[in-house]
N, C-alpha and C positions, 0 to 999 in steps of 0.2 A: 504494500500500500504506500503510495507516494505522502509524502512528507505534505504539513499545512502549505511551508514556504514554496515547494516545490509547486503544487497548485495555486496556492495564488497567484506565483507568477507567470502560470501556463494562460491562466484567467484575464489578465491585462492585456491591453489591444495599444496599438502603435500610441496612442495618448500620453503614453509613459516618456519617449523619445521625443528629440525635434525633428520633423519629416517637411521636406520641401513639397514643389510638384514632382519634380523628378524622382524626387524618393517614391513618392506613391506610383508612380506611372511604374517603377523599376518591380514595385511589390505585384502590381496588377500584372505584368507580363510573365513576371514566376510566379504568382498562383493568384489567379482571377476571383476566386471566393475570399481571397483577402482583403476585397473592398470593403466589408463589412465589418470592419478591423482600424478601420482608418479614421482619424480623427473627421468629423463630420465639418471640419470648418473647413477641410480641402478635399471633398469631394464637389463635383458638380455636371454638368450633363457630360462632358468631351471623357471623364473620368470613367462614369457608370456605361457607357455606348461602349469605350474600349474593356470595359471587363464584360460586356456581354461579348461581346464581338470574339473574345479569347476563351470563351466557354461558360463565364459565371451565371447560373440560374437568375432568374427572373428576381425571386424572392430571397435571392442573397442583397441585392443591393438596397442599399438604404435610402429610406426618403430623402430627398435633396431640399 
């Protein structure tokens, strides 16, 4: 059984880090469901159209 610390911080989403555009764009191309991961104040339409476009479900991506 993994440890509390070990879970919490599998639990934390990129909000933890500082993340540019290009950092998110670079997350979206290596795994497209990680948009939903990404600080909401840098997602926006050109974001969510390339993580579909790269395979990410409908209902991965988050309200903009």
């Amino acid at each position: 059984m993994p440890s509390t610390e070990t879970a919490a911080a599998r639990a934390r989403s990129y909000d933890d880090i500082a993340v540019t555009r290009e950092d998110c764009v670079s997350i979206i191309e290596c795994n497209p469901s990680h948009i939903r991961f990404l600080p909401r104040k840098m997602l926006d339409n050109g974001l969510a159209v390339l993580a579909l476009r790269l395979g990410a479900r409908p209902e991965e991506i988050p309200a903009i």
